[in-house]
N, C-alpha and C positions, 0 to 999 in steps of 0.2 A: 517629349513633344518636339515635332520636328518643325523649326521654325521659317521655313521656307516655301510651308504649306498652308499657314498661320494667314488668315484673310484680314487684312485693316480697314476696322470698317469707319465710316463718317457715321456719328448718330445725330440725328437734324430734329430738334424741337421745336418748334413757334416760340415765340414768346406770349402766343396769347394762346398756351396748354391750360389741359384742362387735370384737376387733381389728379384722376386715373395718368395719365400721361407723365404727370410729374414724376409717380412712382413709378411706372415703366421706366424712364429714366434713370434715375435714380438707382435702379435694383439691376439694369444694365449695365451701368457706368462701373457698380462697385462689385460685381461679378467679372467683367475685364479687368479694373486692378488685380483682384485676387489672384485671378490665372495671370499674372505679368502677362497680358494681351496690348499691345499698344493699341488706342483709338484717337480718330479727331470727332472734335465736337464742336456743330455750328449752331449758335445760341445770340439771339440779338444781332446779327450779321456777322459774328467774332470767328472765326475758327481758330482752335487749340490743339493741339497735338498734346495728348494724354502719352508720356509714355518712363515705366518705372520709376512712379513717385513724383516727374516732375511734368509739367507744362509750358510748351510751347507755343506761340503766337506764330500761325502763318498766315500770309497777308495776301495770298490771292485763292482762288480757288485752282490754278495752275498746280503750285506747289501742292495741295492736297490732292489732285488728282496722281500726283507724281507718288504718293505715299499710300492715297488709301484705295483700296479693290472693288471697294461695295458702298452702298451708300441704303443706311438704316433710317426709316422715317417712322419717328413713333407715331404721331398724327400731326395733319394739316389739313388747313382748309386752302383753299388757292390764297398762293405767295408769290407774286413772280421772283423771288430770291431762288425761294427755292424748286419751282418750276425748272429756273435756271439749271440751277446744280442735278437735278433729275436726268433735263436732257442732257448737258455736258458727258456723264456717265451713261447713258445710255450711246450715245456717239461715241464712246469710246470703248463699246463693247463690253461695260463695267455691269454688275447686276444692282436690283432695286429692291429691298427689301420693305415689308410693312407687319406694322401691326394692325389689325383688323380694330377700329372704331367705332363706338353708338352711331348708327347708319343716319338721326334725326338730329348729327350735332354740324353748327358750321368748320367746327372748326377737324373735322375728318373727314371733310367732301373729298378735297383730295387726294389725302392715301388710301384714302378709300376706291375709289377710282384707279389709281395705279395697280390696285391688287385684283381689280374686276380688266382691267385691261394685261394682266398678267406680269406684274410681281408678284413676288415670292411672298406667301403670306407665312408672316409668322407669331406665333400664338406666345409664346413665353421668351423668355430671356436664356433657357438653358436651352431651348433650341436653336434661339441663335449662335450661342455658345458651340454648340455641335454641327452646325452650321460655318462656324468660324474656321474651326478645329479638323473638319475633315474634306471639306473641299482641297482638289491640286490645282 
């Protein structure tokens, strides 16, 4: 694995997920460890840098912009947090990933939305994986 082709991604949850979402999560977060993938994770406004076993705390979204490539939304409904962190990454030429959500829930209005205005939809967690993996 050539690791300077290795995309770091931010995965961004609400805190007000929904059990699907939990699990996407969850089955994301521990497919990255597996593959020693470093990721950060914005959860309750905290961002963490997941990386070989250990966790780090970084304290603006500057510094994560400096580390990670992509920025993965498993679902949301409007956040201006993470509104924020969307465009930031978008202004910075970064891509926007989603997971496709129940189209009738609030809380997927908008990555829902982002993926009808053209992010990158994606369907499982080993496609982001391959996603991760083979972009230069």
């Amino acid at each position: 694995m050539n690791e300077k082709n290795i995309k770091i991604p931010i995965i961004i949850i609400p805190k007000e997920k929904t059990t699907q979402g939990s699990i996407i999560f969850e089955n994301i977060t521990n497919l990255l460890l597996k593959n020693n993938i470093p990721f950060v994770t914005y959860i309750d406004s905290n961002f963490q840098l997941h990386f070989q076993k250990s966790k780090y705390r970084l304290e603006s979204i500057e510094e994560v912009l400096k580390v990670s490539n992509v920025c993965v939304i498993i679902e949301s409904g409007y956040n201006k947090e993470i509104e924020s962190i969307v465009d930031l990454f978008l202004e910075n030429g970064k891509d926007i990933l989603c997971f496709p959500s129940n189209i009738l829930s609030k809380q997927a209005i908008f990555s829902n939305n982002l993926i009808r205005d053209g992010a990158i939809c994606i369907t499982s967690e080993y496609m982001l994986l391959e996603y991760l993996l083979n972009l230069e």
